[in-house]
C-alpha positions as CSV (number, residue, x, y, z in Angstrom):
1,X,23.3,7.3,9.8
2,X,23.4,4.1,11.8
3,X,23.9,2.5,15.6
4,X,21.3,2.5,18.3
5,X,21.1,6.2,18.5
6,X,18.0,6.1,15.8
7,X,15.8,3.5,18.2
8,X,12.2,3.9,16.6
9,X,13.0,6.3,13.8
10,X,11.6,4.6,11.2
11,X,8.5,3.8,13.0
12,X,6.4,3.6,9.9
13,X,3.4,2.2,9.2
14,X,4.2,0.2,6.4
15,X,7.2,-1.6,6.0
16,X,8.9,-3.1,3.0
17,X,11.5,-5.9,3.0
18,X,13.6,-6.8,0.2
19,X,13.9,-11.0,-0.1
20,X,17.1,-12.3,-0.5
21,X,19.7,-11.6,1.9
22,X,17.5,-9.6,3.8
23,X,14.2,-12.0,5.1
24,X,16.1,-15.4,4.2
25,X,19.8,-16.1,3.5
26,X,19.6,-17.4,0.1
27,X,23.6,-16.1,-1.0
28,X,24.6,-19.6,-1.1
29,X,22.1,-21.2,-2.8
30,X,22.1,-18.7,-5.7
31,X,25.9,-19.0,-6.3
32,X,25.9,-22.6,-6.4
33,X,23.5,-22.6,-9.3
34,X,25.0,-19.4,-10.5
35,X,28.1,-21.2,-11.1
36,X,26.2,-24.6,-12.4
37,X,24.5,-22.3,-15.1
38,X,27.7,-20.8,-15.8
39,X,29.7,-24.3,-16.0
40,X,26.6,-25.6,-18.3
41,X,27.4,-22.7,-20.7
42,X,31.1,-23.3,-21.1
43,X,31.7,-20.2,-19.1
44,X,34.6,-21.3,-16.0
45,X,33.3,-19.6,-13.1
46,X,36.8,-19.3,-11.2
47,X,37.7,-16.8,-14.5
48,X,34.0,-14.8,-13.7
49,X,33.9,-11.8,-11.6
50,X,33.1,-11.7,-8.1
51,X,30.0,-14.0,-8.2
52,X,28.1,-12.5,-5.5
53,X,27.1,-9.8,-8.1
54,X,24.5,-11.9,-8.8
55,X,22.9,-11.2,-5.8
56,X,20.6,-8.1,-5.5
57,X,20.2,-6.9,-9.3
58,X,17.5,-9.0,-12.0
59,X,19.2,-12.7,-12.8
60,X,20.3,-11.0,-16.3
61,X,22.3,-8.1,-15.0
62,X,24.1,-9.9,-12.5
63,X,25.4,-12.6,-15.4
64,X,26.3,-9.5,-17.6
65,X,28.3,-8.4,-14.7
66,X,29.9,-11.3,-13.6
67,X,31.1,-12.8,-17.5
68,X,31.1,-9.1,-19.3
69,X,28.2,-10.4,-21.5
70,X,25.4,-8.7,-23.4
71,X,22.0,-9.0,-22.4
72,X,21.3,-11.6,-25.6
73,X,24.1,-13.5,-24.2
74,X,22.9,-13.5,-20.6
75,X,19.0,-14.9,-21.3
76,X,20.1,-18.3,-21.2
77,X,22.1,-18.7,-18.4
78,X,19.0,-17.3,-16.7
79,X,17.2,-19.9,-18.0
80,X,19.2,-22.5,-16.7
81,X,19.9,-21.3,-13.6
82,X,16.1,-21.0,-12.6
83,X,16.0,-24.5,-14.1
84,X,18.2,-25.6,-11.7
85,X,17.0,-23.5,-8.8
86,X,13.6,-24.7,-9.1
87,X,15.0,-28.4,-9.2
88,X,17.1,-28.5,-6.6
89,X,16.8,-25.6,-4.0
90,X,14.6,-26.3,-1.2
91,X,13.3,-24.8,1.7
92,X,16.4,-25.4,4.4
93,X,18.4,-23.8,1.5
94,X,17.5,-20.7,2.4
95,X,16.8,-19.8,6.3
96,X,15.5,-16.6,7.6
97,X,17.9,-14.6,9.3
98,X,18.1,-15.2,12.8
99,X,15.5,-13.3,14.6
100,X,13.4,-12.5,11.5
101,X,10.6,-13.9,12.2
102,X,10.2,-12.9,15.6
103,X,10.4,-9.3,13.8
104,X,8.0,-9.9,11.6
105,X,5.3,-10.9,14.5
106,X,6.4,-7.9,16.3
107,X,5.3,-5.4,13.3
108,X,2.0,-7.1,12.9
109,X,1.2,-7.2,16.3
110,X,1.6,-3.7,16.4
111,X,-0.6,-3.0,13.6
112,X,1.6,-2.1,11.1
113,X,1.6,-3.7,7.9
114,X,4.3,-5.7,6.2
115,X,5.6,-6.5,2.3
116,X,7.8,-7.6,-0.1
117,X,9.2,-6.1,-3.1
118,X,12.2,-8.1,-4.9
119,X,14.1,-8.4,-8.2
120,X,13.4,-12.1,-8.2
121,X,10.4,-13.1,-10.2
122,X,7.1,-12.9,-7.9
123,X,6.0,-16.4,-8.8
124,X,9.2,-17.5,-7.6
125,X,8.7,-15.8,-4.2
126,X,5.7,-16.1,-3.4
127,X,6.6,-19.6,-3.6
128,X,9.3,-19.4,-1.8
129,X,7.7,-17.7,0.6
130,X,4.7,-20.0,1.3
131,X,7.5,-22.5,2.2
132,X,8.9,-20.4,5.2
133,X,8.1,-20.0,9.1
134,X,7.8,-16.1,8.0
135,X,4.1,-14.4,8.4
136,X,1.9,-13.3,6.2
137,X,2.7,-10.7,4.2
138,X,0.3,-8.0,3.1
139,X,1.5,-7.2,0.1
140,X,4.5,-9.4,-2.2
141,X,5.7,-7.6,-5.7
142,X,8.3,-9.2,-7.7
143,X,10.0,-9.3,-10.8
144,X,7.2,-9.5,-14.1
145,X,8.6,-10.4,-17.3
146,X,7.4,-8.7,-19.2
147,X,6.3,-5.4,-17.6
148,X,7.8,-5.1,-13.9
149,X,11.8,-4.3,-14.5
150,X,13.1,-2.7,-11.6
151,X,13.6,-2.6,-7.7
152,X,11.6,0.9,-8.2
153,X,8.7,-0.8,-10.0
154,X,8.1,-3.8,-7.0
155,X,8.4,-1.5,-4.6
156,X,6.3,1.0,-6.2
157,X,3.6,-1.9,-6.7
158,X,3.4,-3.0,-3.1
159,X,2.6,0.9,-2.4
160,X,0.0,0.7,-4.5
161,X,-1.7,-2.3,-3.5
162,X,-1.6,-0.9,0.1
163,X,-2.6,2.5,-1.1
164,X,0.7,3.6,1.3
165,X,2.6,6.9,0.0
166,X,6.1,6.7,0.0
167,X,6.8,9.3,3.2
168,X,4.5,6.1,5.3
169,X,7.1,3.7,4.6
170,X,10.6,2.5,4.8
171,X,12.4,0.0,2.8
172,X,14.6,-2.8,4.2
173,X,17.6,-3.9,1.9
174,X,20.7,-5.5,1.3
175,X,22.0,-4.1,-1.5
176,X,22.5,-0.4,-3.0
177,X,19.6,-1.5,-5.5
178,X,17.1,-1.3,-2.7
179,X,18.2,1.9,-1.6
180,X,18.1,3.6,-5.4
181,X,14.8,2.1,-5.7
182,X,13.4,3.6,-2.8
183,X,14.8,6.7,-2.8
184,X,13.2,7.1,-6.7
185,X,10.0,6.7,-4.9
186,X,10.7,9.1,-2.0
187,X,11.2,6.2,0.8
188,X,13.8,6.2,3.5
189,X,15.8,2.5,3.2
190,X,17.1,0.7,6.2
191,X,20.3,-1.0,4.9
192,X,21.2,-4.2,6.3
193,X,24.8,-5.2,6.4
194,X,26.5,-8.9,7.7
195,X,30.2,-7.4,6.8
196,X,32.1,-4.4,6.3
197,X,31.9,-4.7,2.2
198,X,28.3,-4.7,2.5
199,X,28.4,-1.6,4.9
200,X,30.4,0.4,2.5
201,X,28.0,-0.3,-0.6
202,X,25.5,0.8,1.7
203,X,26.9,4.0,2.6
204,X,28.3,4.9,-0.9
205,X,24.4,4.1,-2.1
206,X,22.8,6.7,0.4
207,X,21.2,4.2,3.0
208,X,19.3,6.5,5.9
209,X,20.5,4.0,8.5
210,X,22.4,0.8,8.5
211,X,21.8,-2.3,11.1
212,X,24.2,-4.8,11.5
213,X,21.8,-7.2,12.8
214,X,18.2,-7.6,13.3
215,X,17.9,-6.9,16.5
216,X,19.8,-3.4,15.3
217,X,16.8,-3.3,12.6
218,X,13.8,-3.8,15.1
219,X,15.6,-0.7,17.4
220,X,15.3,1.4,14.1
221,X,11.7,0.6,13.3
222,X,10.4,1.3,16.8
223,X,10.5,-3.0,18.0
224,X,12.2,-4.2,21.3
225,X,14.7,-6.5,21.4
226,X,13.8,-9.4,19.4
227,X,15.3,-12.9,20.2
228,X,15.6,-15.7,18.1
229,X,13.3,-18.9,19.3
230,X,16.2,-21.6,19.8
């Protein structure tokens, strides 16, 4: 399902964004120090798979993918990589996608409540967060190590901390780990897709509608036009 025919389908009251790649453009932050982690290790990262693996699952999956490594093997380029994330990344690094926040403002403003649930560790997005032009949130859920594993178990823990059943809200996501992990809960997902690689995950994943822009997302969650402030 997708285009303009769906305007206000997914008019929800809760509605639950995925970080990166969908609130902020963060792709090419995380490949730089994807590849600087890789580099540190001896690993080349012209010989690695496609690198944007790394985007979407936990750190540790998306280095087994890319270097065909065991999970052992993967913990510390993890470490290194958030070592060099936290060191050097900063806040122009990773922009919200054009129009977000206007999007954002919109949902509050009509009452409906907002969150986050994310693969990335929560202390590292909630950070993150606090650094953006983006609203409040209601409700963040990231990555716990130990206890919170999946894209299932954040999203599962924003619903709880809003006391929201799954059939009163949609996920928003980039990746087909966002749709898998709302679909395991019972929640229609939103994919949003930049290019057609990203569409065709999307599809092949089971999105319920897919938005090329954000302006495409607001029509699908009930919002007018929004327009980015210039």
């Amino acid at each position: 399902m997708s285009g303009l025919a769906n305007v206000g389908i997914f008019k929800t009251p809760v509605v639950v964004f995925d970080f990166d790649g969908t609130l902020v453009d963060t792709g090419p932050a995380i490949l730089k120090c994807a590849a600087r982690s890789l580099e540190v290790h001896g690993y080349d990262p012209s010989e690695m798979h496609d690198l944007n693996l790394i985007i979407g699952p936990p750190l540790v999956d998306g280095f087994r993918q890319v270097a065909d490594i065991s999970h052992e093997e993967a913990l510390p380029l993890v470490a290194t990589y958030r070592e060099i994330f936290a060191r050097e990344v900063v806040p122009s690094d990773y922009p919200p996608l054009p129009g977000m926040p206007e999007l954002l403002h919109a949902l509050r403003a009509q009452g409906r409540r907002i969150a986050v649930a994310t693969s990335r560790l929560e202390s590292s997005v909630t950070a993150m967060l606090a650094a953006t032009s983006l609203p409040p949130f209601d409700a963040i859920a990231g990555r716990l190590e130990p206890g919170r594993d999946t894209k299932a178990d954040c999203i599962a823990a924003v619903l709880e901390e809003l006391g929201c059943a799954g059939d009163r809200a949609v996920m928003v996501g980039d990746r087909k780990y966002d749709v898998e992990g709302a679909h395991a809960l019972g929640l229609a997902c939103i994919g949003i897709c930049g290019d057609a690689s990203g569409r065709a995950e999307l599809e092949a994943a089971g999105a319920d509608a897919l938005a090329a822009s954000v302006d495409e997302l607001a029509a699908l969650l009930g919002i007018e036009g929004v327009q980015p402030k210039a």
